[in-house]
C-alpha positions as CSV (number, residue, x, y, z in Angstrom):
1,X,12.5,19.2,8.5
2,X,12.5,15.6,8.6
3,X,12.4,13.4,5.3
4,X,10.9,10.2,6.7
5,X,8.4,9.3,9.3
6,X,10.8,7.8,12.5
7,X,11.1,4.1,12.3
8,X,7.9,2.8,14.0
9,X,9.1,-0.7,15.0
10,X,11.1,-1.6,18.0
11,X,12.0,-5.4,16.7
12,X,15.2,-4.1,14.2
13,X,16.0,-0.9,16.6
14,X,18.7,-2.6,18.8
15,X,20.4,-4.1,16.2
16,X,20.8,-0.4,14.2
17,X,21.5,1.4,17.5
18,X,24.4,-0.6,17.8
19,X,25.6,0.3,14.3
20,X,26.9,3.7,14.5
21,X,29.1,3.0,17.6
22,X,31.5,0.6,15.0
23,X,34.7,2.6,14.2
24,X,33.6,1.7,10.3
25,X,30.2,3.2,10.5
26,X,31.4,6.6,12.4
27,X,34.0,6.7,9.8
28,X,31.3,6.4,7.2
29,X,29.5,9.4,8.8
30,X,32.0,11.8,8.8
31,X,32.6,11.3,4.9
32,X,30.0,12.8,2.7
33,X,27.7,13.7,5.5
34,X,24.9,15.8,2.9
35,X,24.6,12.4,2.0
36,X,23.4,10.3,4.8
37,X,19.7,11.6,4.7
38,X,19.3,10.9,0.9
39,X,16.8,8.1,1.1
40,X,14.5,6.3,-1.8
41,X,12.3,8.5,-1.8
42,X,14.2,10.9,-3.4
43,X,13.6,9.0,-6.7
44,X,10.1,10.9,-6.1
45,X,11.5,13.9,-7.9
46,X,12.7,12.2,-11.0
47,X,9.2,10.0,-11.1
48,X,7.5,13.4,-11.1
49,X,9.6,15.4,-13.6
50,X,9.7,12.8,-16.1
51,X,5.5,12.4,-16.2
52,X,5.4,16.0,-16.8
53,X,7.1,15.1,-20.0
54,X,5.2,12.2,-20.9
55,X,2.1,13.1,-20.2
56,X,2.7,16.2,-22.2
57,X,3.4,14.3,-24.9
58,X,0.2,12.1,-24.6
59,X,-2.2,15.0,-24.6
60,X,-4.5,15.1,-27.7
61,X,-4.4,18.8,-28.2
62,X,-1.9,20.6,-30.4
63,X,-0.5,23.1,-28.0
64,X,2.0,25.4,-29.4
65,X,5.5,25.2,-27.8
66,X,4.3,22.0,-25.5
67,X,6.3,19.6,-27.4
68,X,9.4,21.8,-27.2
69,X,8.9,22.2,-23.0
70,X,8.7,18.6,-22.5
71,X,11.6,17.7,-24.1
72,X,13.4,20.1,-22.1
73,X,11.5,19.0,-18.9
74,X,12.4,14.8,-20.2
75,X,16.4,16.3,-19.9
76,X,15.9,17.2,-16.7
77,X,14.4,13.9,-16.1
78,X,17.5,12.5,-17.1
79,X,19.7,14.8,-15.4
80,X,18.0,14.1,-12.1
81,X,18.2,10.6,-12.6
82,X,21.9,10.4,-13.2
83,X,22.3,13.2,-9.9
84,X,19.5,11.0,-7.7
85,X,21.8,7.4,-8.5
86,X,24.5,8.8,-7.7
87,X,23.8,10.2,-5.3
88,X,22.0,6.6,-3.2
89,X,24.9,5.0,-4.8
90,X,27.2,7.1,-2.5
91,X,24.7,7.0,0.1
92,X,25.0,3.1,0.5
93,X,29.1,3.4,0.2
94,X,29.8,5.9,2.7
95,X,26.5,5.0,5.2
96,X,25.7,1.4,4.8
97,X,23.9,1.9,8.2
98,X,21.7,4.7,7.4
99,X,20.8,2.5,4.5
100,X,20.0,-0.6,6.5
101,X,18.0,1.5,9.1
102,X,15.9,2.7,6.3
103,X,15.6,-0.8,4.4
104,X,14.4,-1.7,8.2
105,X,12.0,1.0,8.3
106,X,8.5,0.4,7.3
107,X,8.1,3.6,6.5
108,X,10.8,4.0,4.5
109,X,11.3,0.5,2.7
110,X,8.3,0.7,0.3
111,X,10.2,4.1,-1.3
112,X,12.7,1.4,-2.5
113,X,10.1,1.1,-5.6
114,X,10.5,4.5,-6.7
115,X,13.5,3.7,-8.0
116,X,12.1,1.3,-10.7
117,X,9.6,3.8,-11.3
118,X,12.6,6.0,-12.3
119,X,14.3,4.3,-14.6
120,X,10.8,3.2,-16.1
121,X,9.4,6.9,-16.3
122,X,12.4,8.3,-17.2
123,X,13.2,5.4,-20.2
124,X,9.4,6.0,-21.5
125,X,10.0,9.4,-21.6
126,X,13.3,9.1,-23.5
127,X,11.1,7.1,-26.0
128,X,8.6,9.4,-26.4
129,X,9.7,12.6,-26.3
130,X,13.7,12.5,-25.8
131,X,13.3,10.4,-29.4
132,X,12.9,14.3,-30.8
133,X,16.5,14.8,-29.8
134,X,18.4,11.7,-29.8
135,X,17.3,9.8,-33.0
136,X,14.5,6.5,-32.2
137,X,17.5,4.1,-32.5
138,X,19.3,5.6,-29.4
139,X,16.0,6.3,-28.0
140,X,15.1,3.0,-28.0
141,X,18.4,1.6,-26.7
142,X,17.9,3.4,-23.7
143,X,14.2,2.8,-23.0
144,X,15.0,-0.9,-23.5
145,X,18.1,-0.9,-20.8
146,X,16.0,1.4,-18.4
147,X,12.5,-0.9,-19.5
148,X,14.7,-4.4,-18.1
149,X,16.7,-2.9,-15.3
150,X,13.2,-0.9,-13.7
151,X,11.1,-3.8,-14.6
152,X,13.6,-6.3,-12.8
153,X,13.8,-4.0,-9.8
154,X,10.1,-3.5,-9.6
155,X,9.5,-7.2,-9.7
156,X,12.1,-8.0,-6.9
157,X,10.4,-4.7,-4.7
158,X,7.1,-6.1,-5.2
159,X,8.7,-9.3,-3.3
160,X,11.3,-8.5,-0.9
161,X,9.4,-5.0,0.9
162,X,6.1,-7.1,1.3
163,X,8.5,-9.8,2.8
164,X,10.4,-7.7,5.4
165,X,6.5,-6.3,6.2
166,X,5.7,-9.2,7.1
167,X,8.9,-11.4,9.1
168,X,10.7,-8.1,10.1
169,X,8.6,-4.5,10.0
170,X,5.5,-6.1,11.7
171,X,3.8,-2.6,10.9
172,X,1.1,-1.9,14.0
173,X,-2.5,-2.2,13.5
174,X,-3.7,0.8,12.0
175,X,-0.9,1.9,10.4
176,X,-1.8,1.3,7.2
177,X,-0.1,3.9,4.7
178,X,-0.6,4.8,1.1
179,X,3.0,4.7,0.8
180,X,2.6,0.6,0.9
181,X,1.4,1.0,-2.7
182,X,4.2,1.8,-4.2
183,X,6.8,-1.0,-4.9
184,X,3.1,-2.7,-5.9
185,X,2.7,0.0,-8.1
186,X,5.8,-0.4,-10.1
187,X,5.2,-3.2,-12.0
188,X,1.5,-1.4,-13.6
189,X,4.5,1.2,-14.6
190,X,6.2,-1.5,-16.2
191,X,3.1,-2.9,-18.0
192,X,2.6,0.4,-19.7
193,X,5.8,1.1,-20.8
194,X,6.5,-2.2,-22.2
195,X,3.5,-1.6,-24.3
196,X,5.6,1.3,-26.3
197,X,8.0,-1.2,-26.8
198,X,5.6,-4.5,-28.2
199,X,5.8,-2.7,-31.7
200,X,9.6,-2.7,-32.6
201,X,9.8,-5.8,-31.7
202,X,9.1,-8.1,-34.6
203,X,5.8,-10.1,-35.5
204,X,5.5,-13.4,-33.7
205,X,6.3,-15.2,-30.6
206,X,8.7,-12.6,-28.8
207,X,6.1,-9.6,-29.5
208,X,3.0,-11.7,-28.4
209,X,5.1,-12.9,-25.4
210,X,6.1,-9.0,-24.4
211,X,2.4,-8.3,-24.4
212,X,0.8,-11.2,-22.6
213,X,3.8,-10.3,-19.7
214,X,2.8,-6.5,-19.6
215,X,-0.7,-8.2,-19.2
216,X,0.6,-10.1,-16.6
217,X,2.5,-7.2,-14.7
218,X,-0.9,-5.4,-14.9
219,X,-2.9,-8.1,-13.2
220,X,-0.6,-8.6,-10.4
221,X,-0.2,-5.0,-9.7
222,X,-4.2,-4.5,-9.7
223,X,-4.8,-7.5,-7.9
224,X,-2.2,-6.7,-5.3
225,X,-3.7,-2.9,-4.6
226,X,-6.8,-4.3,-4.1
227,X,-5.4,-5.9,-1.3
228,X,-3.7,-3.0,0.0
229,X,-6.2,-0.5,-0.5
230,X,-8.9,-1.5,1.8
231,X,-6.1,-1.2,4.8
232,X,-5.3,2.3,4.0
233,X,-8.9,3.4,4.0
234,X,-9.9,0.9,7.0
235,X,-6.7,2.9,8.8
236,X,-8.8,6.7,7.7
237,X,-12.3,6.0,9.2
238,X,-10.7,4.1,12.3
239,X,-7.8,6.5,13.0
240,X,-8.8,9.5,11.7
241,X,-6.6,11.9,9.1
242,X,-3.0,11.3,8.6
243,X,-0.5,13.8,10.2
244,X,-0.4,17.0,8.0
245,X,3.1,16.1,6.5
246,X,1.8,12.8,5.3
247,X,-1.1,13.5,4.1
248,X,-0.2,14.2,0.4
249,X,0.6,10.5,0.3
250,X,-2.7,9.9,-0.3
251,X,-2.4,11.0,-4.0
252,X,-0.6,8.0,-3.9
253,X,-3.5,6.1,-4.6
254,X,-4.3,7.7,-7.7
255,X,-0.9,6.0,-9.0
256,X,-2.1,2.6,-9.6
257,X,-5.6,3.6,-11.0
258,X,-4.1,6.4,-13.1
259,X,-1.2,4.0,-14.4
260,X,-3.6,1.1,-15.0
261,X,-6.1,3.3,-16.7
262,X,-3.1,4.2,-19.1
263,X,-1.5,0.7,-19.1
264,X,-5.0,-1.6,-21.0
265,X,-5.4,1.8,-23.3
266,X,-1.7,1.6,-24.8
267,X,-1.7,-1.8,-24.7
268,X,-4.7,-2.2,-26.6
269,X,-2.9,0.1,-28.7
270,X,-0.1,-2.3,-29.3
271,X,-2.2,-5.5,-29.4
272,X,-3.1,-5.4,-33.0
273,X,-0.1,-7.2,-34.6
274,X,0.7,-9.1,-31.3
275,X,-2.3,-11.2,-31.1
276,X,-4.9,-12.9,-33.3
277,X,-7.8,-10.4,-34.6
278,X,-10.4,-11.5,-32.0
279,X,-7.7,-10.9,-29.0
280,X,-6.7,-7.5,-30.4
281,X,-10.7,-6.4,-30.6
282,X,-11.3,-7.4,-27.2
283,X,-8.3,-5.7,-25.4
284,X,-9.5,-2.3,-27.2
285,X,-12.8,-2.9,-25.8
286,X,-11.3,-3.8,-22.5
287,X,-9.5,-0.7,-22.5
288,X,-12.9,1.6,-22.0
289,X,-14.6,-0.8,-20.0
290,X,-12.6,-0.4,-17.4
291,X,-10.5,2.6,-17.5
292,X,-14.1,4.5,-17.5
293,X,-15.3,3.3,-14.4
294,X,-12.0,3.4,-12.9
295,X,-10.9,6.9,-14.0
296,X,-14.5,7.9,-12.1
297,X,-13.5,5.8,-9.0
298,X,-9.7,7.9,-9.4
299,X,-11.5,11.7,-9.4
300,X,-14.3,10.5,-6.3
301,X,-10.4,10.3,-4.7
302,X,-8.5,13.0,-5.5
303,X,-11.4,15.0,-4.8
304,X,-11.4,13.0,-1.3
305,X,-7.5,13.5,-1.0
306,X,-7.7,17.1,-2.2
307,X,-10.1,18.2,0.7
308,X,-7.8,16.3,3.1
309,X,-4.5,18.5,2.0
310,X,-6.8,21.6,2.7
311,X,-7.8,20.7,6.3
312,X,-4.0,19.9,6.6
313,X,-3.2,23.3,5.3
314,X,-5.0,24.8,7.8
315,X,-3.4,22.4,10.0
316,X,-0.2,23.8,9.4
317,X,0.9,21.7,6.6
318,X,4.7,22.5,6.1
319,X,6.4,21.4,2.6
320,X,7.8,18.1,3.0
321,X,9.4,15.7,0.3
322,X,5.6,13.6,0.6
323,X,4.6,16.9,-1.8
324,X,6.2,15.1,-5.1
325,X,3.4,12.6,-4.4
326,X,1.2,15.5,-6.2
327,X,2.6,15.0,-9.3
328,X,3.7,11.3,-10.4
329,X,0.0,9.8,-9.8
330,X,-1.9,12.6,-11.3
331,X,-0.1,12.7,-13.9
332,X,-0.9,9.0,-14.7
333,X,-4.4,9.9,-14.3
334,X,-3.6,12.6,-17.0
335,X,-1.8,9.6,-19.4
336,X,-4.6,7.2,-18.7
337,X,-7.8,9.6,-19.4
338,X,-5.8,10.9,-23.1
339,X,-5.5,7.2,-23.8
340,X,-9.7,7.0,-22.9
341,X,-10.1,10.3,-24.7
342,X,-8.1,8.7,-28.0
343,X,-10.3,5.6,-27.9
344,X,-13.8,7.4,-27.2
345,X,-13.2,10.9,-29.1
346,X,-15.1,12.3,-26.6
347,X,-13.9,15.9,-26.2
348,X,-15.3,16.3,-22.3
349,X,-12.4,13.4,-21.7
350,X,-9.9,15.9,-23.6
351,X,-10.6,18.8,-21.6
352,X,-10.3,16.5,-18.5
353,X,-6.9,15.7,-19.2
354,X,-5.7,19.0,-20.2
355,X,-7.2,20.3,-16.7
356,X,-5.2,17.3,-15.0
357,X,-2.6,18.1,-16.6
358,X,-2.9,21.8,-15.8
359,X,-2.8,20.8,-12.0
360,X,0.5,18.3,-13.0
361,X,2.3,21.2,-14.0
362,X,1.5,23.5,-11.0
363,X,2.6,20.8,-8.8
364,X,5.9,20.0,-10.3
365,X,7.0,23.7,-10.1
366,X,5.7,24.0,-7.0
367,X,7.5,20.7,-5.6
368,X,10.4,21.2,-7.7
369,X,10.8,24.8,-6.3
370,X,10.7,24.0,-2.7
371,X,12.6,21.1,-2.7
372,X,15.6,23.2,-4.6
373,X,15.1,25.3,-1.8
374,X,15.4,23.0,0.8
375,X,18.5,21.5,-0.4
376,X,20.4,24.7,-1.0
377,X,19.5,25.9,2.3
378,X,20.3,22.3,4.1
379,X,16.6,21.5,5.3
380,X,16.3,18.3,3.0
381,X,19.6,16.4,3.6
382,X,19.7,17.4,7.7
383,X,19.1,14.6,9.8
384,X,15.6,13.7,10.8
385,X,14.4,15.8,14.0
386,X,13.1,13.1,17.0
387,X,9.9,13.3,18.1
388,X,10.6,13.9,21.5
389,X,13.4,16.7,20.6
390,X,10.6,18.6,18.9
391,X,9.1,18.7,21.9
392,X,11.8,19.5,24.2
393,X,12.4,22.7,22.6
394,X,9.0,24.0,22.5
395,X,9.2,23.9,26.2
């Protein structure tokens, strides 16, 4: 089963269908070939693991034995990350041209911000629940590398895939795809996770600036999906449903609303003792006003994007790595309503977490299942099936 949409645009084709006929680039094929397939969006996986331990972490209910799974599940986290970097890092070594192709692919190049999402989820996580195991000091020593690495490579995605969009994808009309969101996404992530950090640092000018810049990231993530988001639902009503594998991208969506929801909620939580009194009091206030409205405008979506994955269930929908996009987002949503639920004390938003949450968990096993499947028995790191081969063999 094929990983990633077939590049769409015909402008960079030439060039990378000249590529594999260098002696350098066939040598590259032959060495490592499970390798060549391993694109960005295999960063999915770690995303998704390491919100499951997170978000665990954030509910407020006392579950017996919950605190215990996550850390277990924030290891994995970190196992996968170390496997998944390796793993690109070889993929770059041994198939530079692969990796160009897929850096060329509009499909494919807005993945590229998983990988800040990663290091950020994974580092939050280390903070928050790894702490348990670790000791804070080395807890914090690794959120703070993972915070500055994600958070630089977030920024720089954010940049560079719009960029090539624009002078070298040139997506078609109507081809709008949730998957766009995500390197704008990444810096929301890093707006919330720099809000753990705002508190070791010390009172004054370097924990005020911290703040204000997660405030910052927060805007120009927000401001940037609003962009974005009209297209993808302009490209539904004009175009109909997306293909059945793609269509759990649209859970995508509920990233940036779930993750901003959770980002003005901990950073309200961290702006006492960063800003001046008034400030402080207006960020907590901030924090309902909008993540209530927003958190409404999340569930009038997934319950929009849940009906779509049941028509394309009965469609035929095969698994396909699109399925982690089930877990990270809705497991922001599950982050950002505990963080509404701890400012309101309203229990209905406490049981609406733990049910989100609930569904989190189902997903990852599910996801994490099939995709260990799918790589033991080769399906996942095969090369992508053409179109038109498909279709020659059903003749």
């Amino acid at each position: 089963m094929a990983i990633f949409p077939q590049p769409r645009t015909a402008e960079p084709l030439p060039v990378i269908a000249r590529l594999p006929h260098r002696a350098g680039v066939q040598e590259g094929a032959r060495r490592l070939p499970l390798l060549r397939h391993i694109g960005p969006n295999w960063y999915a996986s770690v995303m998704g693991t390491a919100i499951v331990a997170s978000a665990g972490a954030a509910l407020p209910v006392d579950v017996p034995g919950l605190r215990g799974a996550c850390t277990v599940v924030w290891a994995l986290s970190a196992v996968l990350l170390a496997a998944v970097l390796a793993a690109r890092a070889g993929h770059w070594i041994h198939h530079r041209d692969q990796a160009r192709a897929h850096l060329l692919d509009p499909a494919v190049a807005p993945f590229y911000g998983c990988l800040a999402m990663a290091l950020l989820a994974v580092g939050g996580a280390t903070l928050t629940v790894g702490a348990d195991v670790i000791g804070v000091r080395a807890a914090l020593a690794v959120d703070v590398v993972l915070f500055v690495v994600g958070t630089a490579v977030g920024l720089v995605a954010a940049v560079v895939v719009p960029y090539l969009m624009v002078v070298r994808h040139r997506p078609a009309p109507g081809t709008a795809s949730p998957v766009w969101l995500l390197p704008l996404v990444a810096p929301m992530v890093s707006a919330s996770q720099g809000a753990l950090l705002v508190p070791h640092l010390a009172a004054g000018q370097g924990r005020e600036a911290l703040l204000l810049a997660c405030y910052a990231m927060f805007g120009l993530s927000l401001l940037a999906t609003l962009v974005v988001l009209p297209l993808v639902f302009a490209r539904l009503v004009h175009h109909g449903p997306l293909p059945p594998a793609l269509t759990p991208t649209l859970f995508l969506v509920l990233g940036p609303l779930g993750q901003s929801t959770t980002a003005v909620n901990q950073l309200a939580d961290a702006a006492p003792g960063a800003v001046a009194g008034p400030y402080a009091s207006a960020f907590g206030a901030f924090a309902v006003l909008y993540g209530v409205p927003v958190m409404g405008f999340a569930l009038l979506w997934l319950a929009l994007a849940g009906a779509m994955v049941l028509r394309a269930t009965r469609d035929g929908m095969g698994f396909a790595m699109t399925w982690w996009a089930f877990t990270f987002p809705v497991g922001t949503c599950v982050t950002g309503v505990a963080g509404l639920a701890r400012h309101t004390g309203l229990d209905a938003l406490t049981w609406l977490a733990v049910a989100l949450y609930v569904f989190l968990v189902v997903a990852w096993a599910v996801a994490g299942a099939r995709t260990v499947g799918g790589v033991v028995s080769g399906a996942l790191t095969a090369a992508p099936v053409p179109p038109g081969a498909a279709t020659a063999r059903t003749r």
